[in-house]
PyMOL Python script that loads the backbone (N, CA, C, O; Angstrom):
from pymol import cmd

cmd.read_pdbstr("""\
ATOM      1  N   UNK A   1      78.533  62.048 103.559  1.00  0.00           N
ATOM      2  CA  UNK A   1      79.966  62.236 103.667  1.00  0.00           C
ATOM      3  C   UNK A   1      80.367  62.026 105.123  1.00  0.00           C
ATOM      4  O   UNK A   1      79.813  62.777 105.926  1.00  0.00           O
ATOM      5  N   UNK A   2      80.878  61.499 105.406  1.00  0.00           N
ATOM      6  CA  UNK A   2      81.752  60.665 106.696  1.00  0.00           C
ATOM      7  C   UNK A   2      82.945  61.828 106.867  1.00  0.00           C
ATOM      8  O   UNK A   2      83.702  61.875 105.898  1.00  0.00           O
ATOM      9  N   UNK A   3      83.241  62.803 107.978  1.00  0.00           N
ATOM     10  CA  UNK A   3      84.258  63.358 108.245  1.00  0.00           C
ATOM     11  C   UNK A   3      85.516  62.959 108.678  1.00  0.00           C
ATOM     12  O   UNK A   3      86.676  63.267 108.405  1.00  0.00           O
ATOM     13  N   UNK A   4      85.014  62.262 109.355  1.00  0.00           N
ATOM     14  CA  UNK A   4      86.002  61.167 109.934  1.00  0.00           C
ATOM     15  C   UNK A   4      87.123  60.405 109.074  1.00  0.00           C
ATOM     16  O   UNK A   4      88.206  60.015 109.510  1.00  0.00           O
ATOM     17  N   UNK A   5      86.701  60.289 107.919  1.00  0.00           N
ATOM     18  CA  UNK A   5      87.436  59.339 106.571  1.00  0.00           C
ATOM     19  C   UNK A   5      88.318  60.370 105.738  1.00  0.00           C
ATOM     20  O   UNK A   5      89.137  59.821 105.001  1.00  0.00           O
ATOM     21  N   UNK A   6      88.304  61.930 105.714  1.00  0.00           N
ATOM     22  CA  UNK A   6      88.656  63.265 105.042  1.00  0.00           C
ATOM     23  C   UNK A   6      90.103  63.045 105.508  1.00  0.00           C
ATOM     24  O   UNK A   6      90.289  62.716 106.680  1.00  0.00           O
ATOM     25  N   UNK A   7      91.218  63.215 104.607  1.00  0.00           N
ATOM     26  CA  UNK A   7      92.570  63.540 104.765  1.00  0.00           C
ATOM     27  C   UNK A   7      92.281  64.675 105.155  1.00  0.00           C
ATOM     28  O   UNK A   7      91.104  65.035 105.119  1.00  0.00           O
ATOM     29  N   UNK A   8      93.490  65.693 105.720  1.00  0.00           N
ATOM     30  CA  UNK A   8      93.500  66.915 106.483  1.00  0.00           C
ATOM     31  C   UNK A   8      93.172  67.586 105.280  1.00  0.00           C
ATOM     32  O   UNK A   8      92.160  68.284 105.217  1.00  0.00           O
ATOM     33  N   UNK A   9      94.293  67.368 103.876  1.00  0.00           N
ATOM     34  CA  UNK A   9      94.292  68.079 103.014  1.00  0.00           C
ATOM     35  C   UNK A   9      92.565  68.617 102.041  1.00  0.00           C
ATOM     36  O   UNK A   9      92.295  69.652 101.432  1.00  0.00           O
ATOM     37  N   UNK A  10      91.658  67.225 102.336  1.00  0.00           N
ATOM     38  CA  UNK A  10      90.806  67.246 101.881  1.00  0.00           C
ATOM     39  C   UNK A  10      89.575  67.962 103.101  1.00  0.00           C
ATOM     40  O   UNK A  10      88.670  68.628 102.598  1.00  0.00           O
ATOM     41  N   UNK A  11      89.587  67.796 104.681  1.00  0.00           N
ATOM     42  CA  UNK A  11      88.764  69.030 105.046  1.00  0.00           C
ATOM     43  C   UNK A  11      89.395  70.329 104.553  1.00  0.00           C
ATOM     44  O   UNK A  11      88.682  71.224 104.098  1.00  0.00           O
ATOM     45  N   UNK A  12      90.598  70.437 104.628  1.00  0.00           N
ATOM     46  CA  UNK A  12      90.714  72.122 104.382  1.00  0.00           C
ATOM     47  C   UNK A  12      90.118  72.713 103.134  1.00  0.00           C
ATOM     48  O   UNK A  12      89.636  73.840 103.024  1.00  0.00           O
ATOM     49  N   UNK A  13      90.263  71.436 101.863  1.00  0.00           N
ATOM     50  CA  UNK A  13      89.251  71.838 100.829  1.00  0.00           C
ATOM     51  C   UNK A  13      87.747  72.708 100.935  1.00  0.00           C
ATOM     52  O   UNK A  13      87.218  73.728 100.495  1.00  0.00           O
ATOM     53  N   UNK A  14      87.356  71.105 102.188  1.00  0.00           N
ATOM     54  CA  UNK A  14      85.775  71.236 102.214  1.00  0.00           C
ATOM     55  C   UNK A  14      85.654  73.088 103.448  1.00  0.00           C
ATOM     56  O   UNK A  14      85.143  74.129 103.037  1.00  0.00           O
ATOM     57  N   UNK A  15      86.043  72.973 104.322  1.00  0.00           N
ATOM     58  CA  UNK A  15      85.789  74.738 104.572  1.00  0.00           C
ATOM     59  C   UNK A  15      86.160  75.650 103.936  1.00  0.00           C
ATOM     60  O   UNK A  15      85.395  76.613 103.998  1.00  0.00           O
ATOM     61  N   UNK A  16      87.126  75.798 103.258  1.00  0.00           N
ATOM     62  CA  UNK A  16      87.206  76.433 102.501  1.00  0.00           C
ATOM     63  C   UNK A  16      86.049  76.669 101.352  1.00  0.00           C
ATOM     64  O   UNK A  16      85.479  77.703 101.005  1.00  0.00           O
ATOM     65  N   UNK A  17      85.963  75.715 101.034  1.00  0.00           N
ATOM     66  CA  UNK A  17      84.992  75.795  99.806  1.00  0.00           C
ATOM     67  C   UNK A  17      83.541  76.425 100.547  1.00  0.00           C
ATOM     68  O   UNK A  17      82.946  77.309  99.930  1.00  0.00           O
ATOM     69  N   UNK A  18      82.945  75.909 101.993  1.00  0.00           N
ATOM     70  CA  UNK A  18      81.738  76.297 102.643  1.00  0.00           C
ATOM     71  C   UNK A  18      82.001  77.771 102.997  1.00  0.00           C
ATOM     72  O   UNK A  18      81.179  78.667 102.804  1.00  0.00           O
ATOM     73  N   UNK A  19      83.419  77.966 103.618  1.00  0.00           N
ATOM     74  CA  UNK A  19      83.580  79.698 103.835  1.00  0.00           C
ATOM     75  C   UNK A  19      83.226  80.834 102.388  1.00  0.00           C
ATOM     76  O   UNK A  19      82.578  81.881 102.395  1.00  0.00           O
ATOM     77  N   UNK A  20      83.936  80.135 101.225  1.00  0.00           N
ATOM     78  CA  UNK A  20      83.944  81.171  99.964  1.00  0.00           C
ATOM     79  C   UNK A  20      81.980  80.907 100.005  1.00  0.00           C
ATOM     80  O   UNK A  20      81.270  81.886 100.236  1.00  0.00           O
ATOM     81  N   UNK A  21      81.472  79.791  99.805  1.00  0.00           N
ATOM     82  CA  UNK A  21      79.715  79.984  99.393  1.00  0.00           C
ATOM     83  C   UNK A  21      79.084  80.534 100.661  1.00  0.00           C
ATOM     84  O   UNK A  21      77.855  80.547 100.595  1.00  0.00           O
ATOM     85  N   UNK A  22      79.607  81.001 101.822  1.00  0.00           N
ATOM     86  CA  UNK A  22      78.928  81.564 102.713  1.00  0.00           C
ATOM     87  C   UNK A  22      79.239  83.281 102.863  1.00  0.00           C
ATOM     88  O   UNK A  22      78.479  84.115 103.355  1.00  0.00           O
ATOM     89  N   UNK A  23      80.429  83.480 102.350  1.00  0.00           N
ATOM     90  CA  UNK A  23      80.899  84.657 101.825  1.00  0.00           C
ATOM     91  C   UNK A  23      80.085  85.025 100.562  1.00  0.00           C
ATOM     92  O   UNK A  23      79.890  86.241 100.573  1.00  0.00           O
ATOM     93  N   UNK A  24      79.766  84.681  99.932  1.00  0.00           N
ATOM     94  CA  UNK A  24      79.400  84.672  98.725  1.00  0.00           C
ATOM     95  C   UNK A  24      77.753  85.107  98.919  1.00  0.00           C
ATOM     96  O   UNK A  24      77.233  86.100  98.411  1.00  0.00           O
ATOM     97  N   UNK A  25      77.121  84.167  99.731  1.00  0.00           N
ATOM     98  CA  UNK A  25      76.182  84.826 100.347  1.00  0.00           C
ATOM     99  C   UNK A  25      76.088  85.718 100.702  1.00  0.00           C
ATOM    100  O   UNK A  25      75.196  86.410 100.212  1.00  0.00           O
ATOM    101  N   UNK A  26      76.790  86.194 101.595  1.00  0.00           N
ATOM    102  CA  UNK A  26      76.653  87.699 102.776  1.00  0.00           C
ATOM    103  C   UNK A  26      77.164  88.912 101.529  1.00  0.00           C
ATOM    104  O   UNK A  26      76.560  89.957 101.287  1.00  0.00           O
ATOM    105  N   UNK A  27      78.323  88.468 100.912  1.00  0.00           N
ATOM    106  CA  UNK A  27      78.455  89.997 100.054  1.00  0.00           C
ATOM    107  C   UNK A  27      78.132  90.101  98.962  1.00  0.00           C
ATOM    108  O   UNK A  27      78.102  91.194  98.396  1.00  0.00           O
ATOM    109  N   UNK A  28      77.731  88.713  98.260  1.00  0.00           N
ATOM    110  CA  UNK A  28      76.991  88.839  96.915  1.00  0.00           C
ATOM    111  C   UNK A  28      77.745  89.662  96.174  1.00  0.00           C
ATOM    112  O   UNK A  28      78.799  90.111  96.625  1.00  0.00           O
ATOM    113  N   UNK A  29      77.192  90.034  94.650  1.00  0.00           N
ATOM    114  CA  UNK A  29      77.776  90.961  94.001  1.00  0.00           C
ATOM    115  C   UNK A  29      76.685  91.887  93.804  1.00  0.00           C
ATOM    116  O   UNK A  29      75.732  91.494  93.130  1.00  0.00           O
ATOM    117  N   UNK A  30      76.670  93.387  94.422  1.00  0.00           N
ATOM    118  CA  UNK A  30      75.629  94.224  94.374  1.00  0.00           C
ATOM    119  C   UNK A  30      75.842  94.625  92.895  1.00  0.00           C
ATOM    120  O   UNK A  30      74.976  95.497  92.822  1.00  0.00           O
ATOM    121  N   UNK A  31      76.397  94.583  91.689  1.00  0.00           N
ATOM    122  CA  UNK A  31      76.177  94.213  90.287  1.00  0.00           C
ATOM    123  C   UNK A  31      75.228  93.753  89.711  1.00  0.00           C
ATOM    124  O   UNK A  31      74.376  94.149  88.916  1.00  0.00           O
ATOM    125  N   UNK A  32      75.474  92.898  90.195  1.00  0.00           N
ATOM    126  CA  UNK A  32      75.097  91.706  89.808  1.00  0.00           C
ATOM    127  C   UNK A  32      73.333  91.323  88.657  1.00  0.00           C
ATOM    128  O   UNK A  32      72.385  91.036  89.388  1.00  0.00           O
ATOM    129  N   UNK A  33      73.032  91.328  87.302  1.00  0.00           N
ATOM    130  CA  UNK A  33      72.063  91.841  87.478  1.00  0.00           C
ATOM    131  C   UNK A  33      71.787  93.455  86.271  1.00  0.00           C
ATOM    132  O   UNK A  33      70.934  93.694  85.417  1.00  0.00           O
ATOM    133  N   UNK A  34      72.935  94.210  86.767  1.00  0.00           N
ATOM    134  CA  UNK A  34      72.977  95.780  86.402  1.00  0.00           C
ATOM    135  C   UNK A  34      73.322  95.620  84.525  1.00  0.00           C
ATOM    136  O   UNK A  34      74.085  94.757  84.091  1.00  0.00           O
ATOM    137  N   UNK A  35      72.820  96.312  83.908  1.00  0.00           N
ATOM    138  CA  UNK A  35      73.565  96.448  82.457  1.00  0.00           C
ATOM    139  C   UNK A  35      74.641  97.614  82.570  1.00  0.00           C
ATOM    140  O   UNK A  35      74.527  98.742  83.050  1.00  0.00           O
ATOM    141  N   UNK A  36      75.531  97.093  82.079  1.00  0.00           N
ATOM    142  CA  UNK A  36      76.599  98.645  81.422  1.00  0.00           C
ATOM    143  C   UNK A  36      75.759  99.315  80.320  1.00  0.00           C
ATOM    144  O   UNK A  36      75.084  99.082  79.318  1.00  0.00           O
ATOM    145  N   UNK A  37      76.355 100.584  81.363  1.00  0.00           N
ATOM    146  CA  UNK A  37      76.192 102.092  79.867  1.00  0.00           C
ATOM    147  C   UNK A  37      76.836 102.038  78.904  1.00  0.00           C
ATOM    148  O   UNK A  37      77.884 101.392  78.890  1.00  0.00           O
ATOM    149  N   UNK A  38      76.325 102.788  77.702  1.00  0.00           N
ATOM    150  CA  UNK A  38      76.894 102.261  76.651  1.00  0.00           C
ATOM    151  C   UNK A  38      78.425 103.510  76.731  1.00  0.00           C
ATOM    152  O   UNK A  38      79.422 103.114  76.127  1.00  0.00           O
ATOM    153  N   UNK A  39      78.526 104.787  77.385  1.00  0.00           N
ATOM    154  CA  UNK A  39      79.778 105.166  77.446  1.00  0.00           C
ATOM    155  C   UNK A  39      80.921 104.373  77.967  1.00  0.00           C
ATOM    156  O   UNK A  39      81.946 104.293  77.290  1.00  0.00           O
ATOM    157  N   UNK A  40      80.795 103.585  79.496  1.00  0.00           N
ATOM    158  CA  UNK A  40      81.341 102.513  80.408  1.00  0.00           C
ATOM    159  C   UNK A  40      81.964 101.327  79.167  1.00  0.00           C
ATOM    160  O   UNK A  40      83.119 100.932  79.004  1.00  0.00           O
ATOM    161  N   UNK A  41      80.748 100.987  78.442  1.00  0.00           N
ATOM    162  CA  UNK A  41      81.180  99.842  77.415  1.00  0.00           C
ATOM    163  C   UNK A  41      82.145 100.239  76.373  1.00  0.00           C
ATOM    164  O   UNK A  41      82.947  99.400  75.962  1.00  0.00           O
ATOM    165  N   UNK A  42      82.142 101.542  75.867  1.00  0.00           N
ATOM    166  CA  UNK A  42      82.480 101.987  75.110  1.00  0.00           C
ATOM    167  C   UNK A  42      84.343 102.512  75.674  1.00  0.00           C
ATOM    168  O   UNK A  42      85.421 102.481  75.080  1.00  0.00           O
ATOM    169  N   UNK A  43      83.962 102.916  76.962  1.00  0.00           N
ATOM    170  CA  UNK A  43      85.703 102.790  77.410  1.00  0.00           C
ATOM    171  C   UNK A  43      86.266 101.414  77.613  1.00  0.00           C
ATOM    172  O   UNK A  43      87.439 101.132  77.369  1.00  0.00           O
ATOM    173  N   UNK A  44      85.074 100.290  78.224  1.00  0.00           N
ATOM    174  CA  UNK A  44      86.039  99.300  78.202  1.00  0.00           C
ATOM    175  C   UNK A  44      86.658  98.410  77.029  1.00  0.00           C
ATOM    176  O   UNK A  44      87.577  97.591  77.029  1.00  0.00           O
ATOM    177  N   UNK A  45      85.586  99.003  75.771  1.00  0.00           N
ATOM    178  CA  UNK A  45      86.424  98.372  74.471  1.00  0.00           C
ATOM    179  C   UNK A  45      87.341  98.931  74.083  1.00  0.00           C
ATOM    180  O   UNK A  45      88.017  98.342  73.239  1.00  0.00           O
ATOM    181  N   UNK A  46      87.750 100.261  74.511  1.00  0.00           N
ATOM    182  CA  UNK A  46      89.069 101.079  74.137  1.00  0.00           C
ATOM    183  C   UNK A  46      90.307 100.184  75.011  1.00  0.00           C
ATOM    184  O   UNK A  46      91.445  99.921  74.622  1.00  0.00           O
ATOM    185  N   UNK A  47      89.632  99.821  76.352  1.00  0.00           N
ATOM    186  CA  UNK A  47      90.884  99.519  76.684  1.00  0.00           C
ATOM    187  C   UNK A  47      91.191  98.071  76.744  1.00  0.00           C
ATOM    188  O   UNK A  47      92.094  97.607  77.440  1.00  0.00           O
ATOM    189  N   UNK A  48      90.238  97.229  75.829  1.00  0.00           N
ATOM    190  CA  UNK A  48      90.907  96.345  75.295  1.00  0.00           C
ATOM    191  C   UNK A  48      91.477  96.252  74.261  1.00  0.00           C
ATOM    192  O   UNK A  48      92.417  95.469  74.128  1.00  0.00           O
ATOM    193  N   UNK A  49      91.039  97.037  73.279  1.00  0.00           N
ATOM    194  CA  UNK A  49      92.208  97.198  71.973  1.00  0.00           C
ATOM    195  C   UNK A  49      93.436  97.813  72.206  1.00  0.00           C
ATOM    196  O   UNK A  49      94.129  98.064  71.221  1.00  0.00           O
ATOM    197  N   UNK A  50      93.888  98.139  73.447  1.00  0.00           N
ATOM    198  CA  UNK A  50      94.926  99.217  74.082  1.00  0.00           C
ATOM    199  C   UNK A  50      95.716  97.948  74.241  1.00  0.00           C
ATOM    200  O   UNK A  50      95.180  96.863  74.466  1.00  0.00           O
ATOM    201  N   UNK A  51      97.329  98.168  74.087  1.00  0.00           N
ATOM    202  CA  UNK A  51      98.077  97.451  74.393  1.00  0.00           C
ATOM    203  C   UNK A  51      98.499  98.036  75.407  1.00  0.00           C
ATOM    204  O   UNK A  51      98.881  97.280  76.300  1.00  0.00           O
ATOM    205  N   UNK A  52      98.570  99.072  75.593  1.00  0.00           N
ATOM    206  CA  UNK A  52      98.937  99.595  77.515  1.00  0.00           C
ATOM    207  C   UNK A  52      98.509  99.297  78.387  1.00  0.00           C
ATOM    208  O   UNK A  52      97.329  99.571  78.605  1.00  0.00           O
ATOM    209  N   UNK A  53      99.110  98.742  79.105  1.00  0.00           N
ATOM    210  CA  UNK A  53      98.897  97.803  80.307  1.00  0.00           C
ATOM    211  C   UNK A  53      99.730  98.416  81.552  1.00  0.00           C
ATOM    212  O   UNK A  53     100.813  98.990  81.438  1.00  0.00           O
ATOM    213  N   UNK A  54      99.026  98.189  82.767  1.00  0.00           N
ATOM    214  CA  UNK A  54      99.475  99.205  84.391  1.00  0.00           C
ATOM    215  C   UNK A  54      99.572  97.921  85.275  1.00  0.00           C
ATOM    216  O   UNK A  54      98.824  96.952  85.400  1.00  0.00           O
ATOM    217  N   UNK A  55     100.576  98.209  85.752  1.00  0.00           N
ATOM    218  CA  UNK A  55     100.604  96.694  87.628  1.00  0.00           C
ATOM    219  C   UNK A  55     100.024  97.282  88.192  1.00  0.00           C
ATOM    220  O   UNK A  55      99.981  98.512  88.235  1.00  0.00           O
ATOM    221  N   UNK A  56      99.206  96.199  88.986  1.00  0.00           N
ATOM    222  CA  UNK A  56      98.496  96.762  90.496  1.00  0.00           C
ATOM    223  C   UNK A  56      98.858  97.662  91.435  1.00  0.00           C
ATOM    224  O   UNK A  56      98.135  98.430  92.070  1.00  0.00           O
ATOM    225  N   UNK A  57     100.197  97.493  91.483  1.00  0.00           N
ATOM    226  CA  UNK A  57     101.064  97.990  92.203  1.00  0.00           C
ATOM    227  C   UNK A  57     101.321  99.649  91.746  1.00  0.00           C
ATOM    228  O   UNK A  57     101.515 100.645  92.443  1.00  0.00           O
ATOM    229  N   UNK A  58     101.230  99.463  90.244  1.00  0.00           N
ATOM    230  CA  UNK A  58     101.457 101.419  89.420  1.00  0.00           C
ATOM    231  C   UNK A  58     100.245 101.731  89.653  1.00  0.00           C
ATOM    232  O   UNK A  58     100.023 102.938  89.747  1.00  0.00           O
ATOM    233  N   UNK A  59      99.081 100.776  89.820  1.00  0.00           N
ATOM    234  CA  UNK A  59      97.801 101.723  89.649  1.00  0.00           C
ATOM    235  C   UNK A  59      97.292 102.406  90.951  1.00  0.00           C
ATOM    236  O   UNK A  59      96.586 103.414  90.943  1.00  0.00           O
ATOM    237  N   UNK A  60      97.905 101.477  92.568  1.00  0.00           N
ATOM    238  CA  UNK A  60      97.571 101.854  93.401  1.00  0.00           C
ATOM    239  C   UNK A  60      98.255 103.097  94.063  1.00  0.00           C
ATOM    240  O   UNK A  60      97.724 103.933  94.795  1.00  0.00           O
ATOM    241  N   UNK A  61      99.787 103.018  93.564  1.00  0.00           N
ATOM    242  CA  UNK A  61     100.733 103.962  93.657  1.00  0.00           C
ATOM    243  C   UNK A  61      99.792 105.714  92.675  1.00  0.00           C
ATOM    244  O   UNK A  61      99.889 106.829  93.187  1.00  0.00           O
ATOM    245  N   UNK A  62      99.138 105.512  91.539  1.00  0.00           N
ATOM    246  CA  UNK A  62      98.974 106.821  90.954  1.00  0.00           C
ATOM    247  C   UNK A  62      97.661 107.073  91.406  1.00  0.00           C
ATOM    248  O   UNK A  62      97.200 108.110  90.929  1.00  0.00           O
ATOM    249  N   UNK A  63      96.854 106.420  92.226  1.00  0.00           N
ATOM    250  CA  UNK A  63      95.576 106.710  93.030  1.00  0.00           C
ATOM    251  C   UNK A  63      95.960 106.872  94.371  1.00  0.00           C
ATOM    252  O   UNK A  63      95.065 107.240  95.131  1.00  0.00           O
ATOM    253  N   UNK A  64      97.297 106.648  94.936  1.00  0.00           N
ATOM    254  CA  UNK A  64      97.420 106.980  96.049  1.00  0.00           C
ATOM    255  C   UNK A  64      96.843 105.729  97.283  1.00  0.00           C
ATOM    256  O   UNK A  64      96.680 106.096  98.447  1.00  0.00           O
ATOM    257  N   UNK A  65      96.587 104.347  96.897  1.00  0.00           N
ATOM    258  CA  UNK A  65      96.351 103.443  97.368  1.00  0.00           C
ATOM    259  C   UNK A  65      97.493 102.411  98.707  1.00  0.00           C
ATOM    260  O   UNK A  65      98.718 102.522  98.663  1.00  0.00           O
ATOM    261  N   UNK A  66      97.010 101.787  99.430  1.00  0.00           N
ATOM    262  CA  UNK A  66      98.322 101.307 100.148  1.00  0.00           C
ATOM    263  C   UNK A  66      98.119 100.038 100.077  1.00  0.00           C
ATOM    264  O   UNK A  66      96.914  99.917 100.300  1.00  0.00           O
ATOM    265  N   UNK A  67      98.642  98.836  99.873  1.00  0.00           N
ATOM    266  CA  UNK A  67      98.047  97.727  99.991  1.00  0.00           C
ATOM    267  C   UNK A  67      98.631  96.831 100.625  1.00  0.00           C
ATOM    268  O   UNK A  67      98.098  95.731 100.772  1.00  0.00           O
TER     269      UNK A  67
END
""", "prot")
cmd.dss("prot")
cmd.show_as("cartoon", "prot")
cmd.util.cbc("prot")
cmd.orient("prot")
């Protein structure tokens, strides 16, 4: 790959894309790997059959979050 030949629009692609896989490296997903409990599984199928739904914004507000 020739840098020199890259529209602007197309380096900003390419670091970008090298920053997220170098990020990706360093913080990994410490998950990653882990099985869910079957209680954990068992709430998160409740709250997909749940039609109640919260904004980011209500959930950080009732945990007391600032964002």
């Amino acid at each position: 790959m020739d840098l020199s030949n890259l529209t602007p629009a197309e380096f900003k692609e390419l670091v970008r894309g090298l920053v997220d896989d170098r990020l990706r490296e360093l913080l990994g997903d410490p998950d990653l790997g882990l099985q869910l409990g079957e209680a954990l599984r068992a709430r998160l199928k409740e709250s997909l059959t749940s039609g109640e739904r919260i904004s980011g914004d209500d959930l950080a507000e009732k945990l007391g979050l600032r964002w």
